[in-house]
VEXKOLVEX-761715 format. One record per atom (N, C-alpha, C): residue in one letter; x, y, z. Coordinates in steps of 0.1 Angstrom, whole numbers, plus 5000, padded with zeros to 4 digits. Atoms other than C-alpha are relative to their C-alpha. Example, Ala and Ser with C-alpha at 12.3 -4.5 7.8 and 13.67 -1.06 7.14 Angstrom:
A500949885000/A512349555078/A500950125000/S499149895000/S513749895071/S499250115008/
REM end
This chain:
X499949935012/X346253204422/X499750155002/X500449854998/X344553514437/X501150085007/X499049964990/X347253584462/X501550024988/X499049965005/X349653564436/X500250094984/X500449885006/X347753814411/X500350115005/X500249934991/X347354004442/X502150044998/X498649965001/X351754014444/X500550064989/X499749915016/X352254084404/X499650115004/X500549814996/X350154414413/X501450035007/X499649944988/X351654504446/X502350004992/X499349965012/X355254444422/X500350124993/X500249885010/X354454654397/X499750145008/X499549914999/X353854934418/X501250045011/X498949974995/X357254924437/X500350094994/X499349925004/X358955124412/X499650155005/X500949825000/X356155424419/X500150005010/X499849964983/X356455394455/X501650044997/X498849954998/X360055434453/X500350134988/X500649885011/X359755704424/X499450105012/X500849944992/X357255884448/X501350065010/X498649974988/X360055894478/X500550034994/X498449945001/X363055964458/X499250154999/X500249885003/X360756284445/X499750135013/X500449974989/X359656344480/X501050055010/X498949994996/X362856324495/X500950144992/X499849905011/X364156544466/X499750145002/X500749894997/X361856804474/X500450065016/X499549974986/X362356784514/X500950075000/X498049935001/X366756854507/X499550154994/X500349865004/X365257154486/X499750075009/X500449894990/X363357304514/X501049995008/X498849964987/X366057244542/X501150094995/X498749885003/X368457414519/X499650144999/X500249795001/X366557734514/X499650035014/X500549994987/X365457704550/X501150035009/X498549984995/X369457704562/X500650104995/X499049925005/X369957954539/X499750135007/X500249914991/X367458164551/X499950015013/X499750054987/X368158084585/X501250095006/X498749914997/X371958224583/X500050154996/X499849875004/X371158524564/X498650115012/X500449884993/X368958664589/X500550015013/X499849964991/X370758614618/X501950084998/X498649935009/X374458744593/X499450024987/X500549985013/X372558914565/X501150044986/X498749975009/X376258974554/X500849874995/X499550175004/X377058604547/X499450044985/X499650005014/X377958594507/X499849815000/X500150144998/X376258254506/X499849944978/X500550065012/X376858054470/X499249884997/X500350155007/X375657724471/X499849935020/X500450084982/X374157494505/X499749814991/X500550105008/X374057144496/X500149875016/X499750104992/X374156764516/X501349985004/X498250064996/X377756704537/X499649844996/X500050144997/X378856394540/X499749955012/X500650024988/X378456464576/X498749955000/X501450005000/X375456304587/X499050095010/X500849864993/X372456574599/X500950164996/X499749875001/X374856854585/X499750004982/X499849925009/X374757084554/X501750074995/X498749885001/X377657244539/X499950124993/X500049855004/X377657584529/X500950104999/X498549935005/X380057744506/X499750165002/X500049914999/X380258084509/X500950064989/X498949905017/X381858344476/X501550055009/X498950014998/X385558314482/X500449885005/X499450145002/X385657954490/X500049955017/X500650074987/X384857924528/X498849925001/X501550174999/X382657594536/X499750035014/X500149994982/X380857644572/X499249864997/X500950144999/X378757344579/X498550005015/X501549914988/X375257404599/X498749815000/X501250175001/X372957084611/X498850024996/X501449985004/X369857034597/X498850045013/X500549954993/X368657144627/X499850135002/X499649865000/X369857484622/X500450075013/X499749904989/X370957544654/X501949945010/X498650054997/X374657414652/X500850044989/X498949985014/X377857564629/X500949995002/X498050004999/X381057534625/X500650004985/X499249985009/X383957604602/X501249945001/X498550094998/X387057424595/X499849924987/X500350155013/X387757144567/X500049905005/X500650134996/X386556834571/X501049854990/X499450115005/X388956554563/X499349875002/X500450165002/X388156164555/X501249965009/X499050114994/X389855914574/X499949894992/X500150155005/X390555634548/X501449935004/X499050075000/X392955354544/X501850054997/X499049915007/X395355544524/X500950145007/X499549904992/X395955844550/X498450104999/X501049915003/X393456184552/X499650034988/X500249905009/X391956344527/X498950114999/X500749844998/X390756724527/X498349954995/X501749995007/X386756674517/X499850154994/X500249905007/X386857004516/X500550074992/X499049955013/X389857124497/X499449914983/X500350075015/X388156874472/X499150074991/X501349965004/X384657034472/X500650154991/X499549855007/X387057404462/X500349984987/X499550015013/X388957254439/X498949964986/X500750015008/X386057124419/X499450154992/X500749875006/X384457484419/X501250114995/X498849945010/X387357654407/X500449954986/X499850125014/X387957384380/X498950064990/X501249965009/X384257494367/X500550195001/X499649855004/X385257884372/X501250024988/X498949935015/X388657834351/X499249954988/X500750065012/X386157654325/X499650124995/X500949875004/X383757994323/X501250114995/X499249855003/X386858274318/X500249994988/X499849945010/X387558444289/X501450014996/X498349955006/X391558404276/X500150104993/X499749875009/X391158684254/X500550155009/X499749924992/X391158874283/X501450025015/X499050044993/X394058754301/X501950084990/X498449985006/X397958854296/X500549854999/X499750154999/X399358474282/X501250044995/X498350015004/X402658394279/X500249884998/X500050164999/X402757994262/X501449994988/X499350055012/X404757844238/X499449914991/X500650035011/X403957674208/X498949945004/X500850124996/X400457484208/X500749875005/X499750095001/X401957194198/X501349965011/X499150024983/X404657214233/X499350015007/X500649994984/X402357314255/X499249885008/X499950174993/X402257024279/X498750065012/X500849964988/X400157214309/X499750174998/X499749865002/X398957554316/X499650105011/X500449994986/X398357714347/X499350154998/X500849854999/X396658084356/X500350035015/X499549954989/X397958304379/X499650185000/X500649854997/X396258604397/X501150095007/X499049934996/X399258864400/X499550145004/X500049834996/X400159194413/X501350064998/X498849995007/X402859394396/X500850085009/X498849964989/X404459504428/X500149955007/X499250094985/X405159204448/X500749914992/X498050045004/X408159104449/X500249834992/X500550145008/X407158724442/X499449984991/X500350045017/X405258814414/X501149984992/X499049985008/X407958934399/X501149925000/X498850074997/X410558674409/X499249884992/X500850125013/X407758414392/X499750034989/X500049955013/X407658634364/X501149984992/X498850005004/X411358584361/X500449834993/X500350125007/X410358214350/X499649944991/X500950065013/X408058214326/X500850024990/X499350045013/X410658174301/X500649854997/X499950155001/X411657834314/X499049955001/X501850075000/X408057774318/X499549954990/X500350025013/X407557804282/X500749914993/X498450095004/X411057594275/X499349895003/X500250104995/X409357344297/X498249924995/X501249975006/X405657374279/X498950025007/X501449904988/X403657564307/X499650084996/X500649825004/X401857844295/X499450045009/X499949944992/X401458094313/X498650115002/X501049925004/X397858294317/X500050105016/X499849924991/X397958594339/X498650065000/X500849945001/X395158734355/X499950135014/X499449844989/X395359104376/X499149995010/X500350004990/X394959104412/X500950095006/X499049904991/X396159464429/X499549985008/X500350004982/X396259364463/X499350125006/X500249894995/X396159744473/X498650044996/X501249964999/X392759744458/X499750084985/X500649925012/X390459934431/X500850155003/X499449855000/X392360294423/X501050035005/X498449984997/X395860224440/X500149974986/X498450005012/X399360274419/X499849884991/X500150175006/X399059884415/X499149934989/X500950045008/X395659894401/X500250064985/X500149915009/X396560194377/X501349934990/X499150095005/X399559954367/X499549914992/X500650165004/X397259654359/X499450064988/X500949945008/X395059884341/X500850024985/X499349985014/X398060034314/X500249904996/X499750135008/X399659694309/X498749924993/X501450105011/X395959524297/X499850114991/X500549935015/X395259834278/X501450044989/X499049965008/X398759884266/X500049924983/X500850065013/X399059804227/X501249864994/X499250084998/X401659484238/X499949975010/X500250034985/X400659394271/X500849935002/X498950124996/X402959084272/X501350065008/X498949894997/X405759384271/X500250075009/X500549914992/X403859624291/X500649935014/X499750104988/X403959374319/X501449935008/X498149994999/X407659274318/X500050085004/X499849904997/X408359574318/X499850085018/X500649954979/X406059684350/X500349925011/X499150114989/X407259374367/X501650025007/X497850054996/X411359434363/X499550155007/X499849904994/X410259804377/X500050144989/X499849915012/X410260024345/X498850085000/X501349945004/X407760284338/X499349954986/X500850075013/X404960204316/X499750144994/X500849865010/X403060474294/X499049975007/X501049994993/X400160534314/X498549974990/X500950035007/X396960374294/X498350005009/X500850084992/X393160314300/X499150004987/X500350075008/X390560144280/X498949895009/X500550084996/X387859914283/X500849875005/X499150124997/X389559644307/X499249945011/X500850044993/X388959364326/X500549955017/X499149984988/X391359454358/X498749965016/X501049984988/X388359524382/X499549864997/X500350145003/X386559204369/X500849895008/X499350144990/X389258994381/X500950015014/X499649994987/X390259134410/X498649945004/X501250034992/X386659054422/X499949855002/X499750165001/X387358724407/X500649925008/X499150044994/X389758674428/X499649925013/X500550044987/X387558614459/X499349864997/X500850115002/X385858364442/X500749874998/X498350114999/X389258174439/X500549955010/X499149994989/X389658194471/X501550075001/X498549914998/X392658424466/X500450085015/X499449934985/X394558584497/X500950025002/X498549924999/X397758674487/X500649984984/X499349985015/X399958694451/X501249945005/X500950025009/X401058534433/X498949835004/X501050114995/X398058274437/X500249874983/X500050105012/X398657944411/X499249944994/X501150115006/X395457784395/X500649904991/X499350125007/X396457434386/X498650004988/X501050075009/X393957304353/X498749955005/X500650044987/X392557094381/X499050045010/X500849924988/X391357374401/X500850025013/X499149964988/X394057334426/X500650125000/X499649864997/X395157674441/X500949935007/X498650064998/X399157654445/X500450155005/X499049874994/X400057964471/X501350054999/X498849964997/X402858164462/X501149934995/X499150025012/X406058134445/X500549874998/X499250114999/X407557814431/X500950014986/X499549995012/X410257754406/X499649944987/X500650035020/X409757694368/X500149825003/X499750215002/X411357284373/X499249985016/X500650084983/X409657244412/X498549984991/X501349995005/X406257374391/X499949894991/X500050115013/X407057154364/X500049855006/X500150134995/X407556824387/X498650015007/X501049984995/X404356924403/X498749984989/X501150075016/X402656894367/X500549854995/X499950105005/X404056604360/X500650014987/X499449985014/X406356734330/X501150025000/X497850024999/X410056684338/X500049925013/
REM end
């Protein structure tokens, strides 16, 4: 009877021993992560580090970096590497890491502000999908995917545009991005600067610089760049019906 008093106890505090570890454990992942962080940043105090968390690797870390590179560093801290890290399942590969981007993109298109975007949709009640695309009003592919968004809207894509002058803060391109958001029809403005036409030269509180910066955090690296809903980033031009079988809406 004593022996089996003695077990009820020893029982009851399972849960707190395991309670205890998970918290303990918990705490350890904490310190290794600020210990890897600060680990990289003093021997590259130029590493733009956002986030360090558990791989799936085992003994490694992964470590996103602002623009969407994952390096991966052992908990040892004295091993790194870069590249994406695919699964081998039944089904074929799949990117781990193209997954981990898409997730943080998915939460970035959540935080933006549409008021501040150029949109081109069609009715609520059509709009089937809606994508966001970081443009530049002098490549040639913008402009040739600009030449779309009329079947896009036929097809119920709407269309959210967000400015990315390649050439940078204070080129032509930027001074472009800048009239069309402050112009007092931007939708027009933009046409317009797209097919090649002069604009009226405008400026105004805008949010051009904002989303160029944005852009790195998109992982952007060339125009036009496609943000699916999803978070999927879709490089560069595709047509209105390819886009549209790619959403799943024709």
């Amino acid at each position: 009877m004593i022996l089996f008093r003695h077990l009820r106890f020893i029982f009851a505090l399972l849960p707190l021993f395991a309670q205890g570890a998970e918290e303990t454990s918990t705490e350890k992942n904490a310190q290794a992560i600020d210990a890897i962080e600060a680990r990289l940043l003093a021997v590259r105090p130029d590493l733009q580090v956002k986030e360090v968390r558990p791989s799936t690797i085992e003994g490694y870390y992964n470590v996103e970096l602002r623009g969407g590179t994952v390096l991966y560093m052992s908990k040892a801290m004295d091993h790194l590497f870069a590249g994406d890290l695919y699964l081998v399942e039944d089904s074929g590969l799949v990117n781990a890491t193209e997954k981990a981007r898409t997730g943080t993109r998915k939460e970035l298109l959540e935080s933006l502000d549409e008021s501040e975007m150029v949109v081109f949709s069609p009715p609520k009640e059509r709009t089937k999908a809606t994508i966001t695309v970081f443009t530049d009003i002098d490549c040639s592919y913008c402009r040739k995917l600009h030449l779309e968004v009329p079947e896009m809207n036929r097809l119920g894509i709407a269309v959210r545009y967000l400015a990315y002058p390649r050439a940078g803060i204070g080129s032509k391109s930027y001074d472009k991005a800048v009239s069309a958001w402050c112009a007092d029809n931007p939708q027009v403005a933009l046409t317009q600067a797209k097919s090649g036409q002069e604009i009226e030269e405008r400026t105004c509180s805008n949010p051009v610089a904002a989303q160029y910066a944005l852009g790195d955090l998109f992982g952007v690296s060339g125009t036009p760049a496609i943000i699916l809903e999803d978070g999927t980033l879709q490089p560069g031009y595709l047509p209105a019906t390819e886009l549209g079988r790619r959403l799943g809406i024709n």
